[in-house]
N, C-alpha and C positions, 0 to 999 in steps of 0.2 A: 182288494187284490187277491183273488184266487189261485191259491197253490194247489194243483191237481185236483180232485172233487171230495176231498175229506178234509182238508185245514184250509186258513188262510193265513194272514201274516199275524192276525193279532193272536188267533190260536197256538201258531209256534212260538212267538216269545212267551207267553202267559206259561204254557207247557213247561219248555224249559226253563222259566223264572222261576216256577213251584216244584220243579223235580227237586235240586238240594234239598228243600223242604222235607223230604218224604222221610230221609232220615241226614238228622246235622250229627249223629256219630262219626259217618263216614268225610262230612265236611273238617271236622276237626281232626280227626286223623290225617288227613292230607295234610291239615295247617303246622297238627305237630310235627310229621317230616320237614317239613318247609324251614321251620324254625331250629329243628333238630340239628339239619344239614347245615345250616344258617351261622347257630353256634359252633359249630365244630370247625368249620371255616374261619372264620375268627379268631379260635382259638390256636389251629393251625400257623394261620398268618401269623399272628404276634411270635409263636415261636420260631418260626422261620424268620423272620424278621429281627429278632434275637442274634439269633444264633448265629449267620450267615450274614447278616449287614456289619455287627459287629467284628465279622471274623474278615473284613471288607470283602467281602467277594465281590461286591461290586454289580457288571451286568448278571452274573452267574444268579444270586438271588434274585433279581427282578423275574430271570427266566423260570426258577425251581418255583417261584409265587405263581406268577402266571399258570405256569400248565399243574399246579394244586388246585389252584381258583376253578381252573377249566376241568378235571377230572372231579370235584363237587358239583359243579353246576351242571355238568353232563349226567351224574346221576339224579341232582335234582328233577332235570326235564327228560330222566327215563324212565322214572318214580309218577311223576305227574300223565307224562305221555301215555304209558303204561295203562293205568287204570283209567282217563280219558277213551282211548283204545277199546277198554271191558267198555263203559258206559255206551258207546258206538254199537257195539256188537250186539247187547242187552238190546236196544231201541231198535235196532233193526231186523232182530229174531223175534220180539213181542214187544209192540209198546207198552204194552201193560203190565212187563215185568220190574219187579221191584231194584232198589240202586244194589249194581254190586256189590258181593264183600269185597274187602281188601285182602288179598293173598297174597302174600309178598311177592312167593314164587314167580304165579304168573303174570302179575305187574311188572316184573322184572324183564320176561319172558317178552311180555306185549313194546315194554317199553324200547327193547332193543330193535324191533321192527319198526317200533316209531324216530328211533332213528335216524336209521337205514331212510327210512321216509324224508325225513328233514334234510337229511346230507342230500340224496338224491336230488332235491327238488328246489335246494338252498344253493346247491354247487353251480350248477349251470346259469341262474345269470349271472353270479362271480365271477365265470367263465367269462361269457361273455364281457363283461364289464371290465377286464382287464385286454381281451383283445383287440375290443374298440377301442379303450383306451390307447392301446400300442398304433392302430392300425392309424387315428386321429394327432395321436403326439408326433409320428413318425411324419405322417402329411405337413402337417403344421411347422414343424421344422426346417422340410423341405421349403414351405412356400413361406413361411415369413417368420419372425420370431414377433410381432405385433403382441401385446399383451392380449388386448381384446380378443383378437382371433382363437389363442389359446385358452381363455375364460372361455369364450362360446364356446370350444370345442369341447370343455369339458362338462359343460352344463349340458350341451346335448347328447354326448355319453350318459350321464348319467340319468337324462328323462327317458332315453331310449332303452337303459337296461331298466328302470324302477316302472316302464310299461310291461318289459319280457314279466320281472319280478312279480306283479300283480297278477299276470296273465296264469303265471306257472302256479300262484298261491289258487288260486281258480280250479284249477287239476289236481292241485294236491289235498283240498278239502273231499274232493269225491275222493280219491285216492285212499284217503282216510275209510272212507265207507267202504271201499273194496276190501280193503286189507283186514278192517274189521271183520265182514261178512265171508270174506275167504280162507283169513287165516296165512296165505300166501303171500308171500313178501313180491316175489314176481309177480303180482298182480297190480302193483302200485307202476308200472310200468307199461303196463296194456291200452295206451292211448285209446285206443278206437273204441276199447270198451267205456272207458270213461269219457268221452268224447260224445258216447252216444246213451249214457246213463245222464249228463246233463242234457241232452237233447230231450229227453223223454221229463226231465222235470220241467223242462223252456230254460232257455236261454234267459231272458226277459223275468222270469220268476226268481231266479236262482240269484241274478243280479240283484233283485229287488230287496230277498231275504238277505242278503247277504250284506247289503248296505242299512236296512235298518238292525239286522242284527253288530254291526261293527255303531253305531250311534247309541242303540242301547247299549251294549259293552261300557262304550265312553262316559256315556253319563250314569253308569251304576257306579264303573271304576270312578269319579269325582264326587256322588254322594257319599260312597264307602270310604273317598281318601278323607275327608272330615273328621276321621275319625283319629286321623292321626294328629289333630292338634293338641288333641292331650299326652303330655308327653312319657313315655317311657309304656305306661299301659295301654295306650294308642295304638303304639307298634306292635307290641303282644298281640292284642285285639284284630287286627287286622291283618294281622300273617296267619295268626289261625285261622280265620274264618275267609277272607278273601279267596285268596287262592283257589282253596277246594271249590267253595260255592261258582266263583266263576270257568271253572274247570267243567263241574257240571253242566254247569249253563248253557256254553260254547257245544262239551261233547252233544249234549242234550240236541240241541240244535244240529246239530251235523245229522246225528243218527236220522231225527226225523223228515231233513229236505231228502237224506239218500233216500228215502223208506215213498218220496212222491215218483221217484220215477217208477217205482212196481204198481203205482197205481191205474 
């Protein structure tokens, strides 16, 4: 299967399966964020947990845990996103440039745009998914209170927004390569350009890549989870090195299908 007339499919995984490779410093640097953040959250927790359950606050700490959990994790996947982001940019300014450094800075920089990206592209089938819901509970209501009818009704909300949801992941992988390549956050919002940047890789190709890369994903991610049966240095083992390595992988990949529509 032919991707444009300088890779194929088995070229782009191989590519980006050996790019980590080129330097596992920068792999383990991500891992140790990863784990960094990881502890800190942890330790976070128990002290909130402490302090605050003890003192029964009751809902009030479930809520202060939640949005700590959610202000670490937001920086974990603006940290991650971030230099993801650099590697995008990298691959599509010269594939033959080496893995970025890690700059705190503008990881931090890159990652807040990657964001902005997720929220953008994450929000509207939410959107959606709550107003079919309403627009379905409200019909359903009217016309019957039938169990069944209200299970159908919400299974087909929910296959109808996890279509939009696919569709939109679709547009935000190029989106990714724009925002890369431009630097500009309003670019990840330029349908037509992106509309017509998968047009120039095919339709048909981009699906193709896209589905054996989500299969390879799967079966890296279950030979690498093996790793976790051995206990306590399993998990070590595995948050340091997963993560980044499939970070690369993924950007790896991204960078080089945007880089077939310029072919």
């Amino acid at each position: 299967m032919k991707l444009g007339d300088k890779m194929n499919i088995t070229d782009f995984i191989k590519d980006s399966f050996n790019y980590p490779s080129q330097d596992w410093s920068k792999v383990l640097i991500l891992g140790a964020c990863c784990i960094v953040i990881g502890i800190l959250m942890i330790i976070i927790d128990f002290a909130i947990m402490f302090t605050l359950f003890n003192a029964q606050s009751g809902i009030l700490g479930f809520i202060i845990l939640f949005i700590v959990n959610l202000i670490f994790l937001a920086l974990l996947n603006i940290i991650l996103g971030g230099y993801g982001l650099g590697i995008i940019r990298e691959t599509i300014a010269d594939v033959a440039a080496p893995i970025p450094e890690f700059e705190f800075g503008n990881v931090l920089s890159d990652g807040l745009k990657v964001l902005v990206l997720g929220i953008i592209y994450g929000i509207v089938p939410i959107i959606i998914w709550f107003v079919l819901s309403f627009a379905f509970g409200a019909a359903v209501s009217i016309a019957t209170l039938d169990p069944n009818v209200i299970i159908g009704s919400f299974f087909g909300t929910s296959l109808i927004t996890g279509i939009i949801a696919i569709f939109f992941s679709l547009l935000a992988i190029i989106a990714f390569g724009r925002l890369a390549e431009t630097g500009d956050v309003g670019s990840i919002i330029e349908f037509g350009e992106i509309f017509e940047t998968i047009s120039k890789i095919g339709w048909g190709d981009y699906l193709v890549w896209l589905i054996v890369l989500w299969l390879v994903s799967i079966v890296i991610m279950f030979i690498v989870g093996l790793i976790n049966i051995i206990p306590f240095i399993g998990q070590i083992l595995y948050f340091l090195i997963v993560p980044g390595f499939m970070l690369m992988f993924v950007s790896r990949a991204i960078g080089l299908i945007y880089n077939e529509s310029k072919v």
